[in-house]
C-alpha angles and dihedrals in degrees: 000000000000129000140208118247088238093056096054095092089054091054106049112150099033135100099234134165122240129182141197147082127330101253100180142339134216128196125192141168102285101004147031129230118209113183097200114199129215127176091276095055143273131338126189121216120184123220119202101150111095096223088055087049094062102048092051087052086062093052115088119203123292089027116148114251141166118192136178125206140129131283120248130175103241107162092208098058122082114286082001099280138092141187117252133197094005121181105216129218119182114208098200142021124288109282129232125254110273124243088235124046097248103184099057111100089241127050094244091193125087123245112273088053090056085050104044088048099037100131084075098022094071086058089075103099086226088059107044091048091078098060087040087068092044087061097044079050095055093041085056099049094043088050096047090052095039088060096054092059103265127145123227116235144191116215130188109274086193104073127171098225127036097266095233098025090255126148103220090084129128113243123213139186100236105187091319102323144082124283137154136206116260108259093190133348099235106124085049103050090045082051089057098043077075086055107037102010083223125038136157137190143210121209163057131340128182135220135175086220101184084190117096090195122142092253104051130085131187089215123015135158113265119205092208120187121175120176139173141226101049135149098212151341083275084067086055105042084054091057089045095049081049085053094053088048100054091049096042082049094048087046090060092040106047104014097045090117091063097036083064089047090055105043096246154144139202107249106207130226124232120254086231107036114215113250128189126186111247094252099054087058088053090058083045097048092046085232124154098277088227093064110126091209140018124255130232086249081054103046092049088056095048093054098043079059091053092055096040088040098040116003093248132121084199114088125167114199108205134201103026113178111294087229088068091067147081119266091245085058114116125236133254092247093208092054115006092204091081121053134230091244131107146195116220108213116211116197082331109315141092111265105158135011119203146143150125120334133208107262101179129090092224096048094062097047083048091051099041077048106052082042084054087254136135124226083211101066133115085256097055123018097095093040094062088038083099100045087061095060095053115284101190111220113298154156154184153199144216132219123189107213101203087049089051094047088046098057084045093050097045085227108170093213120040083220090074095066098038116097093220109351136214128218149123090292103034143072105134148090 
């Protein structure tokens, strides 16, 4: 039976079979050296039979091989074992030589040459460490919500209406008629609070970004949670603090590995996350008191304030203008010109937006009013079909993954960190 690379020391002694991709291979006076890689890291395997010699002379890099041989200590090799006296078998033909040295500790090439070639690229261990995170992620926020009683949920990603009347939407042709790509599933996780009470979802949202910035992406992957029966947006931003613990936890836990491989550590978030009103940030970051939102150059003063102030690298701004957000959005009921809702800053950068919602029917016809628009049009009528039939209080947050995993992983460029990723500029591979 095969085994995995990281499972030889704990097999010296045996014959065992191992199987993979040639990573590198190493050829000295009297004896070869193949690192062979599997999905749980590298194995060496030393080659001193002649025969053996030659044919891995004739496999290029990245070949697919299985070999058997026994397992012998060695403290030099990986996890301080080694295969010895392997017979090789290459299961396919001799590949040919990758547009990016795989096996160097570094990617040496720049990124659009990581991008153009990434079907190989994500082999390097550097670069998919960064999606191995992202999963371990995914495994943590699913878990945390899971615990507190939500139910996870699929929504259409083909609407018939931009979900927030916005313009930066995707059109499609959908059998003769007009349809867009969901750029959030917002309408559709409120619906379900009136079925569930709490529900999340996985997956992806879409956005006609026109900005080629380091931070957008047409398509990226939303961590969505929506729950009833609040008082505020603070219940929210609790559940959601409870959410970024459990992913940085299951990070640590499951993606350790490629934490090692990248140089990192976990950064924690405070039990009680700081949380400053809008316009306090404003006055932190020494911005025009009449701006309606706060820019990159802001949020990252107000979380290098957040560190020197509290020790945290979380930060939620609170109360932003209640014309910065969407119509749904709750008042601030002590001045309804701010808004229960909240950005939570991570190392300086946005990295989710939440807060209260509207619950009530009349409040929504009120708010598309006072925009100039109907609650009775195409855009809006099923969605308030629920608030007519009774919504308790509720809210929500999202989170974008590859924007998380960007911020943990220090990545310049979201893109590093994006499997294949969508832009103005991208649609392939």
């Amino acid at each position: 039976m095969r085994i995995l690379s990281h499972e030889i020391p704990s097999a010296v002694g045996q014959t065992v079979t191992v199987a993979g991709w040639v990573h590198r291979r190493r050829r000295l006076a009297a004896v070869s050296f193949l690192i062979l890689r599997d999905r749980s890291g590298l194995g060496q395997i030393v080659v001193k039979d002649q025969e053996a010699q030659a044919l891995l002379d004739e496999l290029g890099e990245e070949t697919v091989v299985q070999v058997t041989g026994t397992v012998a200590a060695n403290p030099q090799a990986p996890g301080g074992a080694e295969l010895v006296d392997p017979v090789i078998e290459p299961l396919t033909e001799p590949a040919q030589t990758p547009p990016i040295e795989l096996w160097r500790p570094s990617v040496g090439a720049g990124l659009p040459v990581v991008l153009d070639n990434a079907p190989v690229a994500l082999r390097h261990p550097a670069v998919r460490a960064g999606w191995e995170i992202a999963a371990a992620a995914l495994h943590g926020f699913r878990t945390a919500l899971d615990s507190q009683g939500f139910t996870e949920i699929q929504t259409p990603k083909i609407v018939g209406t931009a979900t927030e009347s916005g313009a930066n939407v995707f059109a499609l042709d959908y059998f003769g008629g007009p349809a867009y790509l969901a750029q959030s599933p917002q309408f559709y996780k409120q619906t379900m609070v009136g079925v569930f009470e709490r529900v999340f979802e996985v997956g992806p949202v879409f956005r006609a970004e026109p900005h080629d910035t380091v931070r957008h992406l047409a398509e990226y992957v939303s961590l969505d949670a929506e729950f009833g029966f609040i008082a505020d947006h603070r219940d929210v931003l609790a559940v959601l603090r409870s959410a970024v613990a459990g992913m940085l936890s299951a990070v640590g836990e499951r993606a350790a590995p490629a934490l090692e491989r990248l140089g990192l550590q976990l950064p924690e978030i405070p039990l009680e996350v700081p949380v400053v009103h809008f316009t306090e940030a404003l006055r932190i970051a020494g911005a025009d008191p009449d701006e309606p939102d706060l820019a990159p150059a802001d949020e990252r003063a107000v979380g290098e304030w957040a560190l020197r102030e509290h020790g945290s690298e979380f930060v939620a701004v609170e109360g932003y203008p209640m014309v910065k957000r969407p119509f749904y959005t709750h008042p601030q009921p002590s001045d309804p010109r701010w808004s229960n809702s909240f950005d939570l800053l991570f190392r300086g950068m946005e990295l989710v937006t939440g807060g209260q919602r509207l619950h009530r029917y009349s409040d929504y016809v009120s708010a598309l009013t006072a925009r100039g628009e109907s609650a009775d049009a195409p855009a809006y009528s099923s969605y308030l079909q629920s608030f007519r039939h009774g919504m308790p209080p509720h809210g929500g947050f999202a989170i974008g993954l590859e924007r998380f995993v960007a911020r943990l992983t220090g990545a310049e460029n979201i893109r590093e960190v994006t499997l294949f990723p969508r832009d103005l500029h991208r649609l392939t591979p």
